[in-house]
C-alpha positions in Angstrom: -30.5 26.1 -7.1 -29.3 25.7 -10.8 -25.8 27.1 -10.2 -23.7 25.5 -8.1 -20.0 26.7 -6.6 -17.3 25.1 -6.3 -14.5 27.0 -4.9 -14.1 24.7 -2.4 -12.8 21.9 -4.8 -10.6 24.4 -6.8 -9.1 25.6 -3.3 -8.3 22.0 -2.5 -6.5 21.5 -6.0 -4.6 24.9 -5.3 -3.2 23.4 -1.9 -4.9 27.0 -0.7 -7.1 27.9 2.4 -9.6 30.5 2.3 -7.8 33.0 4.7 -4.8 33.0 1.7 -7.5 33.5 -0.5 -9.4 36.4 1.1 -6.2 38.0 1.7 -5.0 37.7 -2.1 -8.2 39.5 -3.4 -9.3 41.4 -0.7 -12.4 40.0 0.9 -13.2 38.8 4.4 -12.7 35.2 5.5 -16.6 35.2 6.2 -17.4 36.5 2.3 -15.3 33.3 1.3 -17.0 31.1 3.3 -20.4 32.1 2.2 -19.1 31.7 -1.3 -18.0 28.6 -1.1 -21.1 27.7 1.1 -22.8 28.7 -1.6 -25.6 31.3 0.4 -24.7 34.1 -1.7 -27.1 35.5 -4.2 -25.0 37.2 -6.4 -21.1 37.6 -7.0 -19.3 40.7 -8.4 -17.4 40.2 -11.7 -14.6 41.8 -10.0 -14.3 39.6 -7.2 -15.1 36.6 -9.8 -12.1 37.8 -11.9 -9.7 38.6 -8.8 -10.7 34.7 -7.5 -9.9 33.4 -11.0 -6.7 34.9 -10.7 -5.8 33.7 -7.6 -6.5 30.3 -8.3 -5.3 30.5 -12.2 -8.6 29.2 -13.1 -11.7 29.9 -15.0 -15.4 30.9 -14.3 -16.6 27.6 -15.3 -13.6 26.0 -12.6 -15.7 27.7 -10.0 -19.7 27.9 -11.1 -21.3 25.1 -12.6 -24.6 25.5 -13.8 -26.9 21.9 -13.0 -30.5 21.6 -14.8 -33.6 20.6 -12.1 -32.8 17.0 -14.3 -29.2 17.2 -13.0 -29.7 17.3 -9.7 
């Protein structure tokens, strides 16, 4: 898949675990992990602006988009 995430890697920079995180924007431990797992097809903007937030980051901190070439 051309878009990658990488909330795992901006959690680890933030020193935060995914419980903290689910419980700062309102989402379940499980929805985390499937974000950071990357076997999610789609992500709200809300949610993408409430994680950005949390982590004082940006979109592009999170979701990196990787050509076929890339890869």
């Amino acid at each position: 898949m051309p878009i990658i995430i990488e909330l795992d890697v901006m959690l680890a920079r933030r020193k935060m675990r995914s419980k903290e995180l689910a419980e700062r924007i309102g989402i379940t431990e499980q929805n985390v992990s499937l974000l950071k797992s990357g076997k999610v097809k789609g992500v709200r903007f809300d949610t993408l602006e409430k994680i950005c937030e949390a982590l004082d980051c940006q979109p592009g901190d999170i979701l990196i988009y990787e050509t076929d070439s890339d890869a």
